[in-house]
N, C-alpha and C positions, 0 to 999 in steps of 0.2 A: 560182162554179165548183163548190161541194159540192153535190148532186144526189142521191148513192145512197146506199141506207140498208145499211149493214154489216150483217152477219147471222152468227154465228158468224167473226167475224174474227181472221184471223192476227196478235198482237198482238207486238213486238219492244221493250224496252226496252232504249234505249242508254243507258252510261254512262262519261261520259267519265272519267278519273281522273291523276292527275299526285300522289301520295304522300300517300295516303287511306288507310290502312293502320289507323289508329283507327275509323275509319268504316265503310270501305266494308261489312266482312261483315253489318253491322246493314243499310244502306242493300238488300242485295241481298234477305236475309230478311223484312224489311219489304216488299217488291215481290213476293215467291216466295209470301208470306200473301194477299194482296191481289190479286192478279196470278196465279193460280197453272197457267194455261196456257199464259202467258206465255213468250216466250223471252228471255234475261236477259243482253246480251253490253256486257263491261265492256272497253275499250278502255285499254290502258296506254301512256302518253304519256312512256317512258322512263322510270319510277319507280325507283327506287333503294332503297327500302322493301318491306316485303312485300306490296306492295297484289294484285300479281297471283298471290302465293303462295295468298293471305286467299279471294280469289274463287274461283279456280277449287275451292279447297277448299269455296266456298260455292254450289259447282253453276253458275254462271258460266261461260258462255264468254270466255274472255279472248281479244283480239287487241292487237297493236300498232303503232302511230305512231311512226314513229321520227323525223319533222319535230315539233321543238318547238314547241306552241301548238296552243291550244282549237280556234282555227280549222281547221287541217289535219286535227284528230281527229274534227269535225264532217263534214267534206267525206267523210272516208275511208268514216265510220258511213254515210253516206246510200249510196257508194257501192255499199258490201259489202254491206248488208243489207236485204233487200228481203221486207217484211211488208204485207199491209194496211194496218196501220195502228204507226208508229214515235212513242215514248213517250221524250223526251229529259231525262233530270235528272242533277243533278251528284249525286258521290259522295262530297260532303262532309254529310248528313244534315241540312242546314239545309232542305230540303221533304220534307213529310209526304207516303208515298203513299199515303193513305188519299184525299187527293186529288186522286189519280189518273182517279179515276170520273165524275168533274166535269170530269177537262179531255179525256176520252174523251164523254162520254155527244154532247157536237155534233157530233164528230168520224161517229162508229158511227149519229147519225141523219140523214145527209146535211147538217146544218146550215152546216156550218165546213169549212174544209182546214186551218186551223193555230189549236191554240188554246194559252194560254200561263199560265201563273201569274198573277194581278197581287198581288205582294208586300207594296202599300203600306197596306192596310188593316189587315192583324193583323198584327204583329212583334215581336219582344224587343228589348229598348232596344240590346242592343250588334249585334245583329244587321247592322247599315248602319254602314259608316264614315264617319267626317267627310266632307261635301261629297257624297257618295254618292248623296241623297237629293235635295238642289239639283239637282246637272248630271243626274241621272234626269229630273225637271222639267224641268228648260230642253232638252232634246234631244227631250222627249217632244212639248213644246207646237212646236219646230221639225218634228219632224214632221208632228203632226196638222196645222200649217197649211198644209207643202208638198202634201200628199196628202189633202186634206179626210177626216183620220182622227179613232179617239177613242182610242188607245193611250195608256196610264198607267203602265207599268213597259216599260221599251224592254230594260233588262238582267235579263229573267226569262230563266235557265237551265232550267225544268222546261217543258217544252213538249210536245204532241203534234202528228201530222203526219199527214195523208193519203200514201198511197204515191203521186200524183201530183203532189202537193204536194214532198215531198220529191224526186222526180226533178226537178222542172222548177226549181230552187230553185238558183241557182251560188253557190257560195261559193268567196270569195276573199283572204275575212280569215284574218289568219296567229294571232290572238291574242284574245282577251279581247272585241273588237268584234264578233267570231259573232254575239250575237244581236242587236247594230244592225242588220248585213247581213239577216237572217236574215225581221227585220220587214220594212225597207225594200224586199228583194227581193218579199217576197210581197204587198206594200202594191201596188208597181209593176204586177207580174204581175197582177191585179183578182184576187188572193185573197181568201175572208172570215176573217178573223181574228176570232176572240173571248176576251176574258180571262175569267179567272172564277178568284175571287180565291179566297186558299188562303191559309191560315199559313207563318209563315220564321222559321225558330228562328236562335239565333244559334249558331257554331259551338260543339262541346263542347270542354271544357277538354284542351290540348294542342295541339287540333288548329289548322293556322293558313290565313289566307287567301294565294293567290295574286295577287290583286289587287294593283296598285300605282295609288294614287288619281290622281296627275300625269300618270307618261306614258301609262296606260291611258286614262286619260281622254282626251288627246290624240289615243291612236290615235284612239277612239270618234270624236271629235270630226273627224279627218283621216278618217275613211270616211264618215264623215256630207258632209262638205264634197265627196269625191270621188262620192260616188253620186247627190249632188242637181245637180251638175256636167255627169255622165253620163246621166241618168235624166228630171231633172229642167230639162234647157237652157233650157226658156224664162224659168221660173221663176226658173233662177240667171242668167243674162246678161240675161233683163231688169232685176231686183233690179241688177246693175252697169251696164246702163246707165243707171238713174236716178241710179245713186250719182255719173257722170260728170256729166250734163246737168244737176241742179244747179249745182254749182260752174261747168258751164259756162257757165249764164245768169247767177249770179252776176257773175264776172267781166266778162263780155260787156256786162253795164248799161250801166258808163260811158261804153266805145264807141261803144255806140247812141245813148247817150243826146248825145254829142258831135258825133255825126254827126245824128244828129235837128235839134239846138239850134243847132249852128254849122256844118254841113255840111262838118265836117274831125276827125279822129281822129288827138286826144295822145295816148291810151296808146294807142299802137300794139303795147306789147310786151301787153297784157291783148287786146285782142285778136285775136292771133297764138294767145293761149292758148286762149279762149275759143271759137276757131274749131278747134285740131286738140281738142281736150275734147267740143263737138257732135260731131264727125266722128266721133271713136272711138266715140262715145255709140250712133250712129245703124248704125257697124259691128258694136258688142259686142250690139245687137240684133238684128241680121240675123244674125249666128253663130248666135244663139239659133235663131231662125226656123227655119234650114236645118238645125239638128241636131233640131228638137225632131221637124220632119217625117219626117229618116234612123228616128231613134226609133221613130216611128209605124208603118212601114216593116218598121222589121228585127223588133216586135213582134207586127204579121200575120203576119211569117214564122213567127215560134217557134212562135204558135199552130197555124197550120198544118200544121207540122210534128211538132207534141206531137198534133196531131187527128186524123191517121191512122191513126199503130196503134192509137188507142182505139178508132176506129172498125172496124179489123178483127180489134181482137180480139171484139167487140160482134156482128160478125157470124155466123149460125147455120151451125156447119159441114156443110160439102155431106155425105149422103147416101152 
């Protein structure tokens, strides 16, 4: 989808914040150095600290989210602000923006529409919570197989975005799972994603994580299940109807095998089983079928619809 090469680009860095108030004024001045034509708007997600005192004090625009969660403050930033090119990092100072230029330079040369942190290369040992690291892995390789992808950090917070990118991008996560949604949306959409890995400090002393490893995970884990459901239908309902048709020729063996050998069927109650277990087997496949084609379908649509006013705003105005 990336195509045009940026030239003097309108740059917007968002940043999302929920009780940064140790951080954020560094996080802003760090980007203000780096960034310095940049426009710098910090979003406050109800904070009860000084975080939006600290900002705007730090030449920040500050707006607010008054729906609690990452997700909702995500959706709000894409909606509100409309740059060339939108520059997403958290405002707790664990990404350096010094590599900022590295997850812009694909973006600014046609290469990419969303490019992302990947974390797991350089870090400080406290940097990652228990399990943090595992289920990154395990979600990561669930998706590269759903989507024949090669993403390696699925929860990078520091991201950039083409301003097409970011419109056509729905989010719908309320919480912490943003940037599962975030990937897996743009994965769908035939976005080019590219990582390009950077350092992750771990937080400074005082300051603490919002994370919760269990149920955040969870979420992650309940968006990832709903969008490969949704996105993904042939892929998830064939996967269950294998899981049916199994057990249902299992079961079925002996029947046949009775009816083969003696031309009469004792387990009648196997099957009875073995028979609605194919059947669903043979339904939960067709679901798949007829959603995966609506999919295909409503996908030409969005295109199509995303393809017109590029195309007139592309046009040389009349004389």
């Amino acid at each position: 989808m990336a195509s045009e090469i940026l030239t003097n680009p309108d740059i917007a860095v968002l940043i999302p914040c929920y009780q940064e108030e140790q951080t954020i004024g560094k996080v802003i001045a760090d980007f203000r150095r780096v960034l310095p034509k940049a426009r710098i708007f910090v979003y406050d997600n109800n904070c009860t600290d000084a975080t939006a005192e600290i900002a705007r004090k730090a030449g920040a625009m500050v707006r607010r989210e008054k729906r609690q969660g990452k997700g909702f403050v995500v959706a709000t930033m894409f909606e509100q602000v409309d740059a060339d090119v939108l520059v997403m990092v958290d405002g707790d100072d664990t990404y350096e923006a010094e590599a900022v230029s590295a997850l812009l330079e694909p973006i600014l040369k046609g290469d990419a529409d969303m490019t992302a942190a990947a974390r797991l290369q350089t870090y400080e040992d406290k940097s990652f919570r228990p399990f943090h690291l595992l289920g990154n892995k395990l979600i990561c390789g669930i998706i590269n197989w759903a989507f024949h992808s090669r993403i390696s950090d699925i929860f990078s917070g520091y991201r950039a975005f083409t301003r097409e990118a970011a419109a056509q991008i729905p989010i719908t996560a309320a919480g912490f799972d943003v940037e599962t949604e975030l990937t897996l949306q743009a994965l769908y959409r035939g976005f080019v994603i590219k990582e390009i890995p950077a350092p992750y400090r771990a937080r400074p002393e005082g300051s603490f994580s919002k994370l919760r490893t269990f149920s955040d995970g969870l979420a992650v884990m309940l968006k990832l299940f709903l969008i490969l459901k949704s996105y993904k239908p042939l892929t998830f309902f064939g996967l269950c109807s294998i899981a049916l048709v199994v057990p249902g020729l299992a079961v079925g063996f002996r029947p046949v095998y009775e009816y083969i050998t003696e031309r009469y069927v004792y387990a009648v109650p196997s099957a009875v089983l073995a028979a609605f277990l194919i059947m669903l087997s043979f339904f939960t496949l067709g679901l798949g079928l007829i959603l995966n084609s609506t999919n295909l379908r409503l996908l030409e649509l969005e295109k199509l619809i995303c393809k017109r006013p590029a195309q007139r705003s592309s046009r040389d105005p009349k004389p």
